[in-house]
N, C-alpha and C positions, 0 to 999 in steps of 0.2 A: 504494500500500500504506500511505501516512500514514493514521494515527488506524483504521486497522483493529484488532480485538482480535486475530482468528488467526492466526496464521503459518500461509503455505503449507503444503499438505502435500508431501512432498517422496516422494510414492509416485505410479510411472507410469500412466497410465489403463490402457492395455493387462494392466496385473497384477489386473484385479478381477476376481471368482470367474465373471461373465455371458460375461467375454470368454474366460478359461479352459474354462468349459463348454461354448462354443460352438467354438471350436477344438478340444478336443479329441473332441466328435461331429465336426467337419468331418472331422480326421483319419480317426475311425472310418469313415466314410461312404467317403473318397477310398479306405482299403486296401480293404473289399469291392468298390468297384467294382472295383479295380486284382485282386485275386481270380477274381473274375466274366468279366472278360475272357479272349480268348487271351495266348497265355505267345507274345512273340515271338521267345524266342531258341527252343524250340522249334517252332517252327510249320514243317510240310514241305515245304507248297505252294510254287510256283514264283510263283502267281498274289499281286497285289497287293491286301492285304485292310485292311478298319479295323482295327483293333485291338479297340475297342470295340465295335462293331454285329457284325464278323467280316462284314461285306457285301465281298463279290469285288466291286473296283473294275469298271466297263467296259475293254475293250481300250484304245482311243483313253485315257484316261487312265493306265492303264497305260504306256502309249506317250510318251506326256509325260512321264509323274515321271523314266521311265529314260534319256532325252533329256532332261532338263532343262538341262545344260550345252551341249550342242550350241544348244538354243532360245538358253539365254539370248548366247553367243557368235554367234551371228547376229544376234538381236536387237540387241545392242550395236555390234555391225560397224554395222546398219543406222542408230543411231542417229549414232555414229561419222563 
């Protein structure tokens, strides 16, 4: 910083109006999706769905996520 004329600016990059507006569309963007999807505290089905797509999982992976602690307690036994 010797024999410079400016002094730093002492304002953070992330406060300039490109990063403001484009954050604040990101935000716009993420609530419509989050809108546009299913609501999962209401949702009545039994069946395991995206959230996003609303695509009903297959059985066999259904099967999985609900066992996931039995897998993974086996898995470790076998590692074990």
């Amino acid at each position: 910083m010797a024999g410079s004329l400016k002094a730093p600016e002492n304002k953070h990059h992330d406060l300039s109006l490109a990063v403001w507006t484009r954050q604040k569309e990101n935000v716009t963007w993420l609530k419509n999706v989050l809108r546009s999807s299913m609501n999962p505290m209401t949702y009545e089905s039994e069946d395991l769905s995206n959230i996003i797509t609303k695509i009903v999982m297959p059985a066999q992976i259904q099967k999985d996520v609900c066992s996931r602690d039995d897998i993974g307690q086996q898995e470790y036994a076998r590692f074990v």
